[in-house]
N, C-alpha and C positions, 0 to 999 in steps of 0.2 A: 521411520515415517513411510507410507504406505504411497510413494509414490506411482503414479497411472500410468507415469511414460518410463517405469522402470518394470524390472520384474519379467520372471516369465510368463507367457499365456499356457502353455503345455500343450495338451491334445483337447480342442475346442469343438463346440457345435456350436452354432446359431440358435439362441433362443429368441423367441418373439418376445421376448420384455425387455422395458426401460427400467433402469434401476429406480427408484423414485428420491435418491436421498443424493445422486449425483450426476446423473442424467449422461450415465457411460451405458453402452447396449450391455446389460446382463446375458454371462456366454456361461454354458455348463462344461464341467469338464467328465461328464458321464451322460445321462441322458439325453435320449435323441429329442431333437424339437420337437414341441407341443405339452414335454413335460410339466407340471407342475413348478413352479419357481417360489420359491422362500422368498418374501420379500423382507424387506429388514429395512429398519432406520428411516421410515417415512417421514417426511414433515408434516406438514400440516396438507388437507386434502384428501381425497381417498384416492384408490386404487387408476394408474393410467387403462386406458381403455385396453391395450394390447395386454395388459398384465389382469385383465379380467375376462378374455378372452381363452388364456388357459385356466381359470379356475381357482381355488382355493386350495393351499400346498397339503396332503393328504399326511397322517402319519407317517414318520419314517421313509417319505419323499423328498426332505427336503437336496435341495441341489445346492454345493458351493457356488459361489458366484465367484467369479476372477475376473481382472482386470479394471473392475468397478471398485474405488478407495471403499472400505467401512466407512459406515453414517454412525453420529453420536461425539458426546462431546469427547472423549477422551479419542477415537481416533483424528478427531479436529487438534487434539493437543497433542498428537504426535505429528501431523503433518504438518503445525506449524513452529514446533520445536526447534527446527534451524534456522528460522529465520528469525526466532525469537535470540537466537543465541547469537549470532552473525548481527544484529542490531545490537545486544547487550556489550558485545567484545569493542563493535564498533563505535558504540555510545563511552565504552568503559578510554578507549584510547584516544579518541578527541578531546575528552576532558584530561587526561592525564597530558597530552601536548598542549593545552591550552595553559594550564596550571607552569610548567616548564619555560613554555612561551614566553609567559607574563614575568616568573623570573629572570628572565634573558633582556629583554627589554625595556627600554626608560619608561617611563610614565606615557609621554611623547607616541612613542612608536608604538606601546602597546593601544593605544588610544587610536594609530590609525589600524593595527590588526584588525581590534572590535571594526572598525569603521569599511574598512573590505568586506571584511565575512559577513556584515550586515545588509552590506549591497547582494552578495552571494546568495544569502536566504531568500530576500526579494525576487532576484530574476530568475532565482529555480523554482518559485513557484507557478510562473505558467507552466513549464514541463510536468510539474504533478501535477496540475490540471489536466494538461494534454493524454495523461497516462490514463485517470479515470474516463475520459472518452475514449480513448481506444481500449479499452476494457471493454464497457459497453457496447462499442460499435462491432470490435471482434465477438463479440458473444452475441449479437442481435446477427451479424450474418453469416454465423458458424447456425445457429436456431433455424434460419431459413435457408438450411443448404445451400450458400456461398461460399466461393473461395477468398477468405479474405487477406491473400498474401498480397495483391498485386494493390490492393489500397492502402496496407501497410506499408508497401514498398516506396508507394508514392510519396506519401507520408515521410519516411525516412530520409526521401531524398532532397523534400521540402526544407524539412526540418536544418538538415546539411547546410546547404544554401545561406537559409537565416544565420548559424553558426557564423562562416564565412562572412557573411556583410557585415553581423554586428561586431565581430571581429574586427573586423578591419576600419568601422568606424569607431570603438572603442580604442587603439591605437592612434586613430590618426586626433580623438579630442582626447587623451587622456591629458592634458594641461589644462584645458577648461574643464573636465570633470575633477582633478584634483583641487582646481581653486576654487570650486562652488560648493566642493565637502570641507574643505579647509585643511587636506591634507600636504602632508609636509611635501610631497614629490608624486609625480606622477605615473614610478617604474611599475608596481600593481596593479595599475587599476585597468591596462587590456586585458591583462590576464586574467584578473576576478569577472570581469564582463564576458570573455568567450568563455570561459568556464558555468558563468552561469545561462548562458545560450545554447551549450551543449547540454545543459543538463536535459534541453528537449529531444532531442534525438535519443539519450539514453533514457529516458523515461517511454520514449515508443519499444526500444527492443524490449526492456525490462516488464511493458504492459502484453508483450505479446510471449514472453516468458510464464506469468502469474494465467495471462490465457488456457496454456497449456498446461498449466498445474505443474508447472519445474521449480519446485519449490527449494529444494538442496542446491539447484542450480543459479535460481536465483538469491541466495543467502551465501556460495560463493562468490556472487560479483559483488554484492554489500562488503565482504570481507577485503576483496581485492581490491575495492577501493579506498576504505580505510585504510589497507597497509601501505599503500602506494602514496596516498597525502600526507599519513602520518610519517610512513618512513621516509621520506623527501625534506619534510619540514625541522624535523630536528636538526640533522645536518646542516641544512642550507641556514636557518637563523643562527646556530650557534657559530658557523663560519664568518658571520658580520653580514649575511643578505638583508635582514629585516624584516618588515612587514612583507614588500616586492616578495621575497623568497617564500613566505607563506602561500599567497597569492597564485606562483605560480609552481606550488606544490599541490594548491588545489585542481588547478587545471591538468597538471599533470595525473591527477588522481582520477579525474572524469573523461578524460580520455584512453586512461587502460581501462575503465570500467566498460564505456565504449568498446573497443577491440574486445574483448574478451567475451562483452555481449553478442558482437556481431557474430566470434568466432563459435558461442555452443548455438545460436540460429541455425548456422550453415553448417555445422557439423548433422545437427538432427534432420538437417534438412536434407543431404545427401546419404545420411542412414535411413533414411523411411521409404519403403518400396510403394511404388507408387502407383494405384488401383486400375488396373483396366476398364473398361469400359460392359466388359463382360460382365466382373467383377461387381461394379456398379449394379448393375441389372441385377442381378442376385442377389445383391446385400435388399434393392427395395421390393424384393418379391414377398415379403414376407407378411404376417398380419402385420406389425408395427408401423410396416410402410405403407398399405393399403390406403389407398382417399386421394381427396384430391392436396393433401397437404403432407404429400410422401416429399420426402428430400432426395433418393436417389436420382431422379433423373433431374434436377436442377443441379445438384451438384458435377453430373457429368456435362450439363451445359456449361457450368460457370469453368470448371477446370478443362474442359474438352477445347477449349479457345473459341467456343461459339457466344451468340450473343448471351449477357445472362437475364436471368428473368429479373423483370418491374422492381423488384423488390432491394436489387443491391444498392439505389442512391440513398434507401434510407435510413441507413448508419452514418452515413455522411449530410445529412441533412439534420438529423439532431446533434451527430457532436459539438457545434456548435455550439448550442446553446448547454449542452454539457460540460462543455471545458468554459464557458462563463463563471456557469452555476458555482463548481469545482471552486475557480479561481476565487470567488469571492466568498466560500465557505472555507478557504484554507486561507484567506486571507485573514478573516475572522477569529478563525482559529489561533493565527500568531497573533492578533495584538489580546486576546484571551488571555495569553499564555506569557505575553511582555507587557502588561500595563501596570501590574504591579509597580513593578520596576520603576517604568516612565515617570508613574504616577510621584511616588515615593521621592524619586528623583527633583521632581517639584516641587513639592509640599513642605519636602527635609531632607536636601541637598546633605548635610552631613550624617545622616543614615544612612544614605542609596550604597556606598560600598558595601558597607556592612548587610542590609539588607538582599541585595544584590548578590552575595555571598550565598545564603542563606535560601536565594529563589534560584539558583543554577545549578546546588546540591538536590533538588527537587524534581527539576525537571527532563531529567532523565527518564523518567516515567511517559513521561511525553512523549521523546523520542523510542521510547520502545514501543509506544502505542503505535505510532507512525510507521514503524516497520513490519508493524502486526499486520496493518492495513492491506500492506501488499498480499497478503491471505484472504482476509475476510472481504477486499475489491472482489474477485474475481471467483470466489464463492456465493458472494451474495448474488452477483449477475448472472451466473449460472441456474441459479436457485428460482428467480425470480423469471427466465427465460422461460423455465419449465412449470409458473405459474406455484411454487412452491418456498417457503422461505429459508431461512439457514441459518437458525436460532442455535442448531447445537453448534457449528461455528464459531458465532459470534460468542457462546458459553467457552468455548473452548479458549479462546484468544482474552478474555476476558480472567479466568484462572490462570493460567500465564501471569497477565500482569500482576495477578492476586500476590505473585510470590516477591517478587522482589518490592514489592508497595507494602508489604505485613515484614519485609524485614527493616526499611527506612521509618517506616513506623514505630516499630521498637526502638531502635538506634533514636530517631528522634524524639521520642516523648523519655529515656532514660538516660540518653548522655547525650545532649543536642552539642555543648559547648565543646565537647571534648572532641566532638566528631568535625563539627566547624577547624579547632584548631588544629587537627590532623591536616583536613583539605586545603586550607586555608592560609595557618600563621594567625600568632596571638592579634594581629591586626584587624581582624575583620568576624570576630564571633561578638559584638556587641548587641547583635539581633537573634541571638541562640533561642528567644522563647518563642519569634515566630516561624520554625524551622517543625516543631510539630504540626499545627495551622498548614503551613503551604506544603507538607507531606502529605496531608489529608485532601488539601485540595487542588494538586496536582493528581491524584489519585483520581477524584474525581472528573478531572479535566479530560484526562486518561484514557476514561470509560468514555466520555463526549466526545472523543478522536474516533475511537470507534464505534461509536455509534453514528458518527455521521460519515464514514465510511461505507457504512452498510447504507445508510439513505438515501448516498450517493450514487451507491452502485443497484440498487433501486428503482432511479429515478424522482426522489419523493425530494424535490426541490426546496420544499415549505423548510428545511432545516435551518437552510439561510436564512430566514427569518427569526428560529429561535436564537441563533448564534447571534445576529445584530443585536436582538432584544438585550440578551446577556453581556456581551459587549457596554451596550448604553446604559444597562445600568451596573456592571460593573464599574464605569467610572467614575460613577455617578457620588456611589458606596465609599468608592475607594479614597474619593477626596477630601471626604468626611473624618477619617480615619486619622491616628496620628504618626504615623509614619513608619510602626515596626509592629508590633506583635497586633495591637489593632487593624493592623492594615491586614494583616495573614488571615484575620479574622472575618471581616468583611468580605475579603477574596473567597474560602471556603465556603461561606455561604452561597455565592454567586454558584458557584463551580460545583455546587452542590445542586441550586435548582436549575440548571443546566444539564446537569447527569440524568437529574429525574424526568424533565422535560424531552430531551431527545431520545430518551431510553421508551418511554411511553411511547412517542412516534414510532421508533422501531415495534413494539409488543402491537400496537394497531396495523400498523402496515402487515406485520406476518398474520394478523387473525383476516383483515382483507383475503390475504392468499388462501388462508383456510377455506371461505368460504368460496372463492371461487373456481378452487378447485383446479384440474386439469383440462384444458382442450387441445383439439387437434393438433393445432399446430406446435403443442409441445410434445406430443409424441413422435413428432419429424423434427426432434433434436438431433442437431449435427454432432457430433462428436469431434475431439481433435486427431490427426490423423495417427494411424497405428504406431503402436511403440517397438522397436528395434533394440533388443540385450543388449548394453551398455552404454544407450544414450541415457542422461541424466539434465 
């Protein structure tokens, strides 16, 4: 994977062009500046203004670029290959603890497992909210030459705080919150509660990771934290802890993800030398920086500890309304992705196991998408900073999922039952014929996680809307249905014009960017700061 903050730079010169497919300053490793520059892997738009300032690349001129990722889809599908595979391992060993789980425990206790981890899902979804605004927010004041450490910081420390209180009042009501869920005791449910409080702090370091394009590095902390839940939870339930020991196997999970986040921050952050002032001056002398929308000398304002310019309240003034937006697009997203279920559950209470069975072999696809997301978030926002979109990205994360969705598709449309009784026990494959069905449209649900990732990171709000629409009549459909292979039936439809709905908003928004091409102020793209051999 062609990581930016990895890798050598060699013997550099300063070229006056912006890459246009990643918006890193294009450096040659031969030619003096004013050379001719190859450009390569444009999106939509033409040429930035500093990149037509030297010309059109002449035969047998062209220049390597270094330090700038390849553009296209396949080096999209190598830089997001570990994170693809660090969710797949991670997705492959929650289901194999859960499945363990469920054998270890009575009817009873597995009933309050589900019933923690359900709380857990909920309260980690404001931290992914909080994540895709500080995405945005770090990419909108890296764009206008800001230093966006010290609002991160802030941020972090907020975040902390919350931890800490919700903490401590989950503790002090976990009796009244276990008799209003109806569970058997109340030793899990501080734990599942700070655990999922924390998940906002780590979703700020892990947003300012996917910022910086540490992709290896962040598909290590996914790993680290599944081994640290996973390897916690087996021991402690099979020793007689219970659900409680799950609970606080999860927390223990989200707090070495934590630490570990904090620790490559502050590692890269004490490897990176750190620009003078001189330095500065030179970097904005060039064409690229000329105008009045140069970032060198705001950037030594914002880091130099003078005031900074007008422009840094306003990443904080829309995240706001971005981690709303967020919030209520991944809210959508899960009951999309559980109403089957619910539904089923109603209609034909003695299907919903078996059913149920049948929709958690599927949605794996899901959670893969969701981890793809942490790529294509903080590409698209890049992409879009510079007035340009990030369709081979989203191509790339999308063949990704193509593969393990064309193998469950096989598996399910040629041995559905045999594959239920593997995962499962002869108990619960009574729903085998609609495990083709919700293959298909889990696949498709898939593609709508990523595509409203990209809308999100964007800005193109209108997505919540389609998501609601599909939602409502998702259950609309679903109630109609008779409770198994009809119902997988009705769900693929939905999840089909879904896919084609937001997929469309995405193809319109990138022809938008086509047409409006590049301005200034994306030629005074900030960059992340230089990389140091062997930070990752």
């Amino acid at each position: 994977m062609a990581d930016p903050l990895t890798g050598s730079m060699g013997s550099i010169s300063a070229s006056p062009g912006v890459c246009p497919s990643c918006g890193v300053p294009a450096v040659s490793t031969g030619p003096p500046p004013g050379a001719n520059l190859a450009l390569f892997g444009a999106g939509a738009g033409g040429r930035s203004g500093a990149a037509a300032a030297v010309g059109r690349p002449t035969a047998g001129s062209a220049v390597r670029v270094s330090g700038a990722p390849p553009a296209g889809v396949g080096a999209a599908v190598r830089r997001a290959t570990p994170l693809a595979v660090a969710g797949a391992l991670s997705g492959l060993a929650n289901l194999g603890v859960t499945l363990i789980v469920a054998r270890e425990l009575s009817n009873r206790d597995y009933g309050a497992f589900a019933q923690l981890f359900a709380i857990f899902f909920v309260l980690s979804m404001p931290g992914s909210a909080v994540l895709v605004g500080v995405v945005r927010g770090v990419t909108a004041m890296r764009r206008d030459g800001l230093d966006d450490r010290a609002w991160t910081t802030r941020l972090e420390r907020a975040s902390q705080l919350f931890v800490v209180g919700a903490g401590l009042a989950a503790f002090g009501c976990g009796d009244r919150i276990a008799r209003a869920l109806g569970l058997p005791d109340a030793a899990g449910v501080g734990a599942i509660v700070t655990a999922g409080a924390a998940w906002i702090p780590l979703s700020v370091d892990r947003g300012r990771l996917q910022c910086d394009r540490r992709y290896r590095a962040l598909a290590g902390n996914l790993a680290i934290e599944a081994a640290a839940r996973c390897g916690a939870t087996l021991p402690l339930v099979a020793a007689g802890g219970g659900p409680a020991a799950a609970a606080w196997a999860a927390l223990g999970g989200v707090l070495t993800a934590m630490v570990h986040a904090r620790w490559l921050l502050a590692r890269a952050a004490t490897r990176r030398p750190v620009a003078s002032p001189a330095s500065s001056g030179a970097a904005s002398s060039g064409p690229a920086s000329s105008g009045p929308a140069s970032s060198g000398p705001a950037r030594t304002r914002a880091r130099g500890g003078r005031r900074p310019p007008a422009g840094l309240g306003r990443p904080r003034r829309r995240m706001a309304g971005d981690v709303v937006c967020a919030l209520v697009a991944l809210a959508l997203l899960g009951v999309l992705q559980n109403m089957d279920v619910i539904v089923v559950g109603r209609v034909a209470p003695d299907r919903v196991g078996s059913y149920a069975a049948a929709s958690v072999a599927c949605k794996v696809l899901v959670f893969a998408a969701a981890v793809l997301g942490g790529f294509l978030l903080p590409e698209a926002a890049r992409a879009r900073a510079r007035g340009r979109h990030a369709l081979h990205q989203l191509g790339g994360t999308l063949l990704i999922i193509a593969v393990p969705a064309g193998v469950l598709g096989v598996l399910a449309a040629c041995a559905p039952r045999r594959l239920l009784l593997v995962a499962f026990g002869p108990g619960l494959t009574g729903c085998a014929g609609a495990l083709a069905p919700l293959a298909a449209a889990m696949t498709a649900l898939a593609s709508s996680v990523l595509f409203t990732h990209y809308l999100l990171a964007v800005g193109r709000r209108a997505v919540v809307l389609a998501l609601a629409a599909a939602a409502g009549l998702g259950v609309v459909l679903l109630e109609r249905a008779d409770g198994g292979a009809g119902t997988a039936r009705a769900d693929l439809v939905v999840q089909i014009g879904l896919a084609a709905l937001t997929g469309g908003m995405v193809l319109a928004s990138a022809r938008r960017r086509s047409r409006a091409g590049r301005g200034p102020r994306d030629q005074a793209w900030e960059r992340p700061p230089p990389a140091v051999k062997g930070v990752r």
